[in-house]
C-alpha positions as CSV (number, residue, x, y, z in Angstrom):
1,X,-1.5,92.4,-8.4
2,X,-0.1,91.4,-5.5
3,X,3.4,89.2,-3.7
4,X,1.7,87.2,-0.4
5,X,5.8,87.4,1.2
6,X,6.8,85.9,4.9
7,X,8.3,88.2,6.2
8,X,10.4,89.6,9.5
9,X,12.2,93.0,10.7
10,X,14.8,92.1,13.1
11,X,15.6,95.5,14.5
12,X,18.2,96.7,17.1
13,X,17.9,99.4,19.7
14,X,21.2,101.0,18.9
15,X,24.4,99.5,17.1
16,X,26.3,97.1,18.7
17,X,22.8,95.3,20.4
18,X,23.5,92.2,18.9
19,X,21.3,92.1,15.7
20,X,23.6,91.2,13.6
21,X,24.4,88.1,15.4
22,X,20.7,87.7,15.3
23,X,20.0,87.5,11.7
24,X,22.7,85.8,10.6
25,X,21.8,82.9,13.3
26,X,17.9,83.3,12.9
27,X,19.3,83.0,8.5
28,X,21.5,80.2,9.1
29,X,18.7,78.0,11.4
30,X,15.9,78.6,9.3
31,X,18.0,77.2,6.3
32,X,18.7,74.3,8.5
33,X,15.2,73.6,8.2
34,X,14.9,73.6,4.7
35,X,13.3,76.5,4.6
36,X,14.5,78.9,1.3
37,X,15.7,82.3,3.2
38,X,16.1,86.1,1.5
39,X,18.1,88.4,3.1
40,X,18.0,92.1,3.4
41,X,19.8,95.2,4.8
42,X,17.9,98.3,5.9
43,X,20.3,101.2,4.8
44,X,23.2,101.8,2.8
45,X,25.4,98.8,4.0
46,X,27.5,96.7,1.7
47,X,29.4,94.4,4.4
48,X,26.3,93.1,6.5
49,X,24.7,91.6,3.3
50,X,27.8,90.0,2.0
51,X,27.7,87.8,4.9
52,X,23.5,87.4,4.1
53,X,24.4,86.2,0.6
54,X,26.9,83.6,2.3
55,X,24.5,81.4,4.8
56,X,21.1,81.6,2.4
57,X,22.4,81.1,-0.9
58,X,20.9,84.1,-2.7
59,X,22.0,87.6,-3.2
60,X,20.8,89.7,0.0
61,X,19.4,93.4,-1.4
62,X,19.7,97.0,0.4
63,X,16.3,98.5,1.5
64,X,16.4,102.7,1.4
65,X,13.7,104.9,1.5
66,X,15.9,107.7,1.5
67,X,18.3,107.3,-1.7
68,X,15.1,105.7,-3.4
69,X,11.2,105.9,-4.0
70,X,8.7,103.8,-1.7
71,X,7.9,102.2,-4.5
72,X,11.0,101.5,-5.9
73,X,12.0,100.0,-2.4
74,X,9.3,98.3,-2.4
75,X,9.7,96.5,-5.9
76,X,13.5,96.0,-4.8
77,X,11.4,93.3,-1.6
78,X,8.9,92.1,-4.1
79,X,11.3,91.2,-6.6
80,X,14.1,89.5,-4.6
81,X,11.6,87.7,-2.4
82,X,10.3,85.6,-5.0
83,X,10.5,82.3,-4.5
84,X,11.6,82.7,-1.1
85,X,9.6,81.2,1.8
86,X,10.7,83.6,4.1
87,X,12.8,86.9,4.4
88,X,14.5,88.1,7.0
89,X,15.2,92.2,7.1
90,X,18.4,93.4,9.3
91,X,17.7,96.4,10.7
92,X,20.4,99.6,10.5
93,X,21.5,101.1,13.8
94,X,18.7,101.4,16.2
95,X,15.5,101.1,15.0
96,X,14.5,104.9,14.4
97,X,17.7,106.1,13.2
98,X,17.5,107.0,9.8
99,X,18.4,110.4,7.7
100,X,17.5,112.8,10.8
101,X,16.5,112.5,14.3
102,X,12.8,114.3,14.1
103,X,11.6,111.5,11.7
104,X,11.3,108.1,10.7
105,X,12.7,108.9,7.0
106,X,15.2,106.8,6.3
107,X,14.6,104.2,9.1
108,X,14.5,100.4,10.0
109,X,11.1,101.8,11.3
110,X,9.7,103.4,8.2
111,X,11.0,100.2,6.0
112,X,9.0,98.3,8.3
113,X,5.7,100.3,8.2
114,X,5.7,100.4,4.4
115,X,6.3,96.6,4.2
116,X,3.8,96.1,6.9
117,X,6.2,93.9,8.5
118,X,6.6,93.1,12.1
119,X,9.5,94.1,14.2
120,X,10.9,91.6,16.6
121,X,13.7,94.0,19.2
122,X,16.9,93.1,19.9
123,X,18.2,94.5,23.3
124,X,21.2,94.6,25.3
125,X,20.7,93.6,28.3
126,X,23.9,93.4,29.8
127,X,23.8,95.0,33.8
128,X,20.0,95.5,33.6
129,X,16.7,93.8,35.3
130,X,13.5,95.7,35.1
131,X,15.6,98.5,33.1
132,X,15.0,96.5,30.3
133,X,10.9,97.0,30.1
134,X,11.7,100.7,30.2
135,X,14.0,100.4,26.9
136,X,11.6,98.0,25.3
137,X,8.5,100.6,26.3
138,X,10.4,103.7,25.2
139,X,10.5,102.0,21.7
140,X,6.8,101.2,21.7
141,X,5.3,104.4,22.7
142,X,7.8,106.6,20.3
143,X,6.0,105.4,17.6
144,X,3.1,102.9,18.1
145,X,1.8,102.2,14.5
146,X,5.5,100.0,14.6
147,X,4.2,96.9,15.0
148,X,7.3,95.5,17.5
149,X,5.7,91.7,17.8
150,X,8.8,90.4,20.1
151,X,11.9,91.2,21.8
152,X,14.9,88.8,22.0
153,X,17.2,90.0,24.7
154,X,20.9,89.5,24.1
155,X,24.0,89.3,26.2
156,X,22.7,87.9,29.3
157,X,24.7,86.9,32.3
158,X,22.7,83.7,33.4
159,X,19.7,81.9,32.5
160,X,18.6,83.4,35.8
161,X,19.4,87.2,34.4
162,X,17.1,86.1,31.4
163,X,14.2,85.0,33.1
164,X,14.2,88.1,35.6
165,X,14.3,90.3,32.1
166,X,11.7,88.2,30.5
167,X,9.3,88.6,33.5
168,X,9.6,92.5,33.1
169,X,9.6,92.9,29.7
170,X,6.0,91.0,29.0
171,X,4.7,92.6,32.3
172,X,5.4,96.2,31.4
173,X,5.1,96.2,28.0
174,X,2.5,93.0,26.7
175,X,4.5,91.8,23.8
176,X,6.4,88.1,24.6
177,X,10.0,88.0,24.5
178,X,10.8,85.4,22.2
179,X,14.4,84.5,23.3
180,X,17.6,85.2,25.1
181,X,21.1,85.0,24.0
182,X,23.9,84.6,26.4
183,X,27.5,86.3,25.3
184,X,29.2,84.0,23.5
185,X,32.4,86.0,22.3
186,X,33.5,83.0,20.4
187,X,31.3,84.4,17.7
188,X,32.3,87.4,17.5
189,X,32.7,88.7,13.6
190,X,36.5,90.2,12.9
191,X,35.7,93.9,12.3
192,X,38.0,96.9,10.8
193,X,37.6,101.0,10.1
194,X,34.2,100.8,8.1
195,X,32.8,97.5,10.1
196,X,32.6,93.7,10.1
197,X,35.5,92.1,7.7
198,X,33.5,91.5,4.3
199,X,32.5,87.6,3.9
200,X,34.3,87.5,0.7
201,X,37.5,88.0,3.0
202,X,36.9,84.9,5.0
203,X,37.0,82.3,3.4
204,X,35.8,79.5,4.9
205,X,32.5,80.8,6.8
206,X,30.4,76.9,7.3
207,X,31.9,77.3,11.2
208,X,30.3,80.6,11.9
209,X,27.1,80.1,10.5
210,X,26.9,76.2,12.3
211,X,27.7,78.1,15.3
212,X,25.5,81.0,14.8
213,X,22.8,78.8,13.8
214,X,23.4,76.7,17.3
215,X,23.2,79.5,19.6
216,X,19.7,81.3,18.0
217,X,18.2,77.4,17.9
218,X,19.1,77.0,21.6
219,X,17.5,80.4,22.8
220,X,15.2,81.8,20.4
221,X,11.6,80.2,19.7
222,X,12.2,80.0,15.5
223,X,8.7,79.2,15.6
224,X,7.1,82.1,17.1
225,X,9.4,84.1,15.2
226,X,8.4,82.2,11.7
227,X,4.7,82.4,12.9
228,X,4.7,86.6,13.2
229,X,6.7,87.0,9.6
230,X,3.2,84.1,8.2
231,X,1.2,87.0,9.5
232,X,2.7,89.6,7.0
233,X,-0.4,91.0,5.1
234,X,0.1,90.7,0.6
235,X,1.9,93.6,-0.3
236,X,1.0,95.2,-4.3
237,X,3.3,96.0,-6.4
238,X,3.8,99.2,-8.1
239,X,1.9,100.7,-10.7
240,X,5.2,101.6,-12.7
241,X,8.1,99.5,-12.4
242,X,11.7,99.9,-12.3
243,X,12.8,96.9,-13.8
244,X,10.7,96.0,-16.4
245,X,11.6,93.9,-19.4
246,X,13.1,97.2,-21.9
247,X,14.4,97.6,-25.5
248,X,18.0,96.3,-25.3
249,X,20.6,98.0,-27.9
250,X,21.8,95.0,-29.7
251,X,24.4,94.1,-29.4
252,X,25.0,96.3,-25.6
253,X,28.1,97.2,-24.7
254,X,30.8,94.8,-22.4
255,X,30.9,96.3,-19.4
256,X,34.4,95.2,-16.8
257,X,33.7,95.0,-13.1
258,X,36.2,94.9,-10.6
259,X,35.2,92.3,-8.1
260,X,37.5,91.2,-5.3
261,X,38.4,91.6,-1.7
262,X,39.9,95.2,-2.4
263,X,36.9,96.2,-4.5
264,X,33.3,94.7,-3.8
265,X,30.8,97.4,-2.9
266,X,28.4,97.5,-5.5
267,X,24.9,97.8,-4.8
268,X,22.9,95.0,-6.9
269,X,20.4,96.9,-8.5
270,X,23.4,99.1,-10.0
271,X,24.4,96.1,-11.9
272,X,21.1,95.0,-12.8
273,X,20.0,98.6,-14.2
274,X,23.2,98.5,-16.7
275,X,22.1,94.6,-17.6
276,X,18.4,95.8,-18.5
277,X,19.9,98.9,-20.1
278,X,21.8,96.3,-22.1
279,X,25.4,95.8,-21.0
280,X,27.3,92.6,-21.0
281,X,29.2,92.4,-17.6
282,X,32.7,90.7,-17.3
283,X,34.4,90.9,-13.7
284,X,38.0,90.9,-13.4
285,X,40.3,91.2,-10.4
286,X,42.8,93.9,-10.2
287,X,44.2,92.7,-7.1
288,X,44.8,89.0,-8.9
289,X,46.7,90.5,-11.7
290,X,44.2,90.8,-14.4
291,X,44.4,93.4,-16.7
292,X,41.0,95.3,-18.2
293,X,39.3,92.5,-20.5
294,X,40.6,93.3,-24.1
295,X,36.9,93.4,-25.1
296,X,35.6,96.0,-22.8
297,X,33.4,99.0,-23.8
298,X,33.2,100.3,-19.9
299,X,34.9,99.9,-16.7
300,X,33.5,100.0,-13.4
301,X,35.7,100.4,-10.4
302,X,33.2,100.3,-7.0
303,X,34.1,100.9,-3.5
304,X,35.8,98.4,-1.1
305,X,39.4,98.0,0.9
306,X,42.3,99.0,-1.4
307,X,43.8,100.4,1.4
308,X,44.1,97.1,2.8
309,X,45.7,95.7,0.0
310,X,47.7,98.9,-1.3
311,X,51.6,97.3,-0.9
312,X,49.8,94.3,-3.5
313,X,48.1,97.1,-6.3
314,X,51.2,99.0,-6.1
315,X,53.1,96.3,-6.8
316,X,51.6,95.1,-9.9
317,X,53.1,97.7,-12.6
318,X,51.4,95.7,-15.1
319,X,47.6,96.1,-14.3
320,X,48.0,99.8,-13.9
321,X,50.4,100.0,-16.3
322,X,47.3,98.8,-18.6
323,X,44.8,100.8,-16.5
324,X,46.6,103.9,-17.8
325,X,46.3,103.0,-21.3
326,X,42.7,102.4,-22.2
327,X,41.6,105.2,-19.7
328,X,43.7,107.1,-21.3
329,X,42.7,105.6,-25.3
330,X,38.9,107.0,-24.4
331,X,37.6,104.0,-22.7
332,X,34.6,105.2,-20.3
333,X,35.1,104.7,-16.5
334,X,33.5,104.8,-13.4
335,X,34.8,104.3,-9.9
336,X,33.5,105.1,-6.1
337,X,35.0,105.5,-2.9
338,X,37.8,102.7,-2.9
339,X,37.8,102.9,-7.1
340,X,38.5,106.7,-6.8
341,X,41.4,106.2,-4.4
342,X,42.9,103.6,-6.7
343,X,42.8,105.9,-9.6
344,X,45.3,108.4,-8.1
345,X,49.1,109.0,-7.9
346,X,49.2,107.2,-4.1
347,X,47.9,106.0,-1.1
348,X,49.7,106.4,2.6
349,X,48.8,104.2,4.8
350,X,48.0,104.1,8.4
351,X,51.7,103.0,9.4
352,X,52.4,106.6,7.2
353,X,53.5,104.2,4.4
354,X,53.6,105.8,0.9
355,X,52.1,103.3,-2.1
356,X,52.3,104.0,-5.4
357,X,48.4,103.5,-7.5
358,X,47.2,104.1,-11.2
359,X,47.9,108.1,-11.2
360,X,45.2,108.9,-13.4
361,X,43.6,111.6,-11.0
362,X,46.2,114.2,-9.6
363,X,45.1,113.7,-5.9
364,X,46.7,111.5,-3.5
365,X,45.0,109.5,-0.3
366,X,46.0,109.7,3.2
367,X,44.6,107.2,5.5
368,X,42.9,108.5,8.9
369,X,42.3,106.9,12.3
370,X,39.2,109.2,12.4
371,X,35.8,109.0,10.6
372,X,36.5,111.4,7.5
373,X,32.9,111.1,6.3
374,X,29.7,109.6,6.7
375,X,26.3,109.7,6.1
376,X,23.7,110.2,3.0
377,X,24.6,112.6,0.4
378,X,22.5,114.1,-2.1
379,X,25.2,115.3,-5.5
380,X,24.2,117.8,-7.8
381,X,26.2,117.5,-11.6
382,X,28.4,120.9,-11.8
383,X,29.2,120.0,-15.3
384,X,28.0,117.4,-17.8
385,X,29.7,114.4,-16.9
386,X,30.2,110.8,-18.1
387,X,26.9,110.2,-15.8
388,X,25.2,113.1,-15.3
389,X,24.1,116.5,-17.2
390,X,24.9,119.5,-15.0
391,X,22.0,120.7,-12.3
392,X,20.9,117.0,-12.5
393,X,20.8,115.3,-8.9
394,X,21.6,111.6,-7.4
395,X,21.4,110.1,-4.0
396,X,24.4,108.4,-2.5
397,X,26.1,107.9,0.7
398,X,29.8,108.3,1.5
399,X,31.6,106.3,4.6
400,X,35.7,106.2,4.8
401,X,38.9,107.1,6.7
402,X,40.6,108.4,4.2
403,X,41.4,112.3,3.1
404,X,41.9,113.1,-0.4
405,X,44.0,115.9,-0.9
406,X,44.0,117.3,-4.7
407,X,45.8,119.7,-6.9
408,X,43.5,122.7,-6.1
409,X,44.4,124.7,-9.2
410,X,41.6,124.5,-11.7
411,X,40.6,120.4,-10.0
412,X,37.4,119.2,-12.0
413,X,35.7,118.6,-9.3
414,X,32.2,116.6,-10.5
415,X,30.0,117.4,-7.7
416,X,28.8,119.6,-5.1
417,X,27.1,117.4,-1.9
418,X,24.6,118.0,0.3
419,X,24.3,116.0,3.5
420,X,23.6,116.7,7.1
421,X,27.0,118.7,8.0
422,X,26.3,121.2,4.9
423,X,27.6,121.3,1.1
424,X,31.0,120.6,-0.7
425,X,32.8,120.2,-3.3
426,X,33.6,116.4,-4.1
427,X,34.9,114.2,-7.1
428,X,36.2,114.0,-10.3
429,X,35.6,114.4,-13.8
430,X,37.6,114.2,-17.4
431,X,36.1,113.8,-20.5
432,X,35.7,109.9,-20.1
433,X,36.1,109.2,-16.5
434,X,34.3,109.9,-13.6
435,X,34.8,109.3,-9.9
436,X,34.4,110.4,-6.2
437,X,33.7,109.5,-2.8
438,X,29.9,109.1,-2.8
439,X,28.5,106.0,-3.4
440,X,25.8,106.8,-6.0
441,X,22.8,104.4,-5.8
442,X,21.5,104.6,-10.1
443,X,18.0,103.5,-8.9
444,X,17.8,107.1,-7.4
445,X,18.3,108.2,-11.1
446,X,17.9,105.6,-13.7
447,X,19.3,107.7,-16.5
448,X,22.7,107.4,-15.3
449,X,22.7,103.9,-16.1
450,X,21.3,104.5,-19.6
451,X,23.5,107.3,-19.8
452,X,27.0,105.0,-19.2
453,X,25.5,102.3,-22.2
454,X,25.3,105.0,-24.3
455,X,28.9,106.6,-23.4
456,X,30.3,102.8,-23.7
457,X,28.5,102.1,-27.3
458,X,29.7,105.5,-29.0
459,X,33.6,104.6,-27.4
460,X,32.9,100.5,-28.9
461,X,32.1,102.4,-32.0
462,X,34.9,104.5,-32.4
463,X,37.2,101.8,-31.4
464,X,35.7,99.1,-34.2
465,X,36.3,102.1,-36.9
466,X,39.9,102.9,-35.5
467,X,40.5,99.4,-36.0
468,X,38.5,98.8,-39.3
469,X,36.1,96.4,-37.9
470,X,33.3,98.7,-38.4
């Protein structure tokens, strides 16, 4: 069996070249022509596809061949792409940066060679002629089974500067250049610590996108772009799927999710596994004064910007105040990055101001002006967890500012990580909560997703006989 999927790479040569601006424009164009668009993110990036989601319409998906299987990346493009008439794939960094510098693993590159997709280069070339065709040709010869089909050069000074480019890119390196983008700074995306301001933060995003959309229809050739994704070759699926339709425990557990603009980093297929595994999910919002829904089996706290909105959590005595009580009556929890910082006694920050959170972990948060971690992570269970079993391994990535600093004496830590600057300790665990800094992607490891339905049914159980209505 196999998917026959439109499909284009728009790739960068570093961070900062402009792609972004790219993608969202080439998105927000091709919609404008009726044309039904899917979105994806190479990498572990949450922001990036919030703003995809925005200008198509439907949910934009995170493509890793490091945290996951080929296959399972590959079924993550199959299945989202359905229906679509064309998907457009945002690189990460520049186009070979992935998990190490000797290899493609990781990479906008390697997501591109699996999905037999063509690239199409974005370059900066601001205060550079003929330099240019050196850049593009670099990129060529590093790996030439990458099939880069096109360059768009961004950031010129003149329609003059552009033609001049144009001339020695296609002369020096035989691919066309398929556009050129002048700086437009009234475009520019608002950014913070970990990158762009989320979409769900914005509010009102019609102007961007109409403007976006303007500036890639006046200097990009949509239809030689459209015409190398219509020469994507079928792609099969795999053999053994991830999300295939399962057993469901009837009646599955409720499941609350925290969804607002301080907590919105949740990869999609994390949600999805816990819906096949057969939870109910009900999203609340701390930061809007709800409390956890009376009815819920499980909570799940994910990542995002609580220190942003630390004065307004602290405030609310009442949400934590109810936080405190069914964690503390047995109800399962999980929380990451920004959930694990609102689970402690406080966060400072940057202005060195002190705010008060949910004090359920004895740790408090201290925000940084310098990058406290970043990068893919590899977490090994020291203990049987809510999760995990101990010795059994998940893939993850951790990005923040922020230093925890913990009670040392006897701290459950739940993890040790592994990533490229060594191995430490990192986490917490109690007998029904667990939390950390790594962002835990549960397609890496199914099991953890069956293994939080389970933890959720046996504490809906206990609570129905507590209450006699089992």
């Amino acid at each position: 069996m196999s998917g026959n999927r439109n499909r284009i790479v728009i790739a960068g040569t570093g961070s900062g070249a402009g792609k972004t601006t790219v993608t969202i424009g080439l998105m927000a164009a091709l919609k404008r022509r009726g044309l039904r668009v899917q979105g994806f993110k190479c990498g572990p990036d949450y922001i990036d596809p919030t703003y995809h989601t925005a200008v198509t319409g439907r949910p934009s998906r995170n493509l890793d061949t490091w945290m996951l299987s080929h296959d399972i990346m590959r079924e993550i493009f199959l299945r989202a792409s359905e229906g679509a008439d064309v998907s457009v794939i945002e690189g990460v960094m520049g186009l070979y940066d992935g998990k190490d510098p000797l290899s493609n693993t990781g990479s906008t590159a390697e997501i591109s060679a699996l999905l037999k997709s063509s690239v199409i280069l974005v370059v900066n070339a601001q205060s550079m002629a003929r330099s240019a065709a050196a850049v593009v040709l670099g990129f060529q010869k590093l790996d030439e089974s990458i099939r880069i089909a096109g360059v768009v050069v961004n950031k010129c000074g003149s329609r003059g500067h552009y033609q001049l480019v144009k001339a020695a890119i296609e002369q020096e390196c035989g691919i066309p250049v398929v556009g050129g983008l002048g700086r437009d700074e009234g475009l520019s995306i608002p950014e913070r610590h970990l990158g762009l301001v989320p979409a769900i933060e914005r509010g009102e995003l019609d102007g961007l996108f109409d403007r976006a959309a303007d500036l890639v229809e006046g200097g990009v050739d949509i239809e030689a772009v459209l015409s190398r994704a219509g020469t994507a070759p079928p792609l099969a699926w795999p053999k053994e799927r991830l999300f295939s339709a399962g057993p469901r425990p009837n009646p599955g557990p409720a499941i609350a999710v925290a969804r607002d603009a301080a907590f919105n980093f949740y990869y999609r297929e994390n949600l999805e596994l816990l819906e096949q595994y057969g939870a109910t999910l009900v999203y609340f919002s701390p930061l809007a004064g709800d409390t956890v829904p009376d009815d819920a089996d499980g909570l799940y706290i994910g990542g995002g910007f609580p220190e942003e909105f630390a004065a307004k959590l602290a405030a609310d005595e009442r949400v934590k105040r109810n936080l405190r009580a069914r964690i503390q009556e047995g109800l399962p929890v999980f929380a990451e990055c920004g959930g694990y910082m609102y689970l402690t006694r406080s966060i400072t920050d940057r202005a060195g101001v002190t705010h008060a959170m949910a004090g359920l972990i004895p740790a408090d948060v201290t925000m940084q002006d310098k990058l406290a971690a970043l990068g893919y992570r590899e977490a090994t269970a020291l203990r049987d967890c809510l999760l995990m079993e101990a010795g059994e391994v998940i893939r993850g990535h951790e990005f923040h500012y922020s230093k925890l600093t913990a009670d040392q004496e006897n701290y459950p830590y739940v993890y040790e990580t592994k990533g490229l600057r060594g191995t430490g300790l990192e986490g917490y665990h109690s007998e029904n909560m667990m939390a950390g800094y790594t962002h835990l992607h549960f397609a890496s490891n199914p099991k953890v997703a069956e293994r939080f339905i389970q933890r959720c049914l046996q504490y809906s159980r206990k609570r129905g006989e507590a209450s006699g209505t089992v």
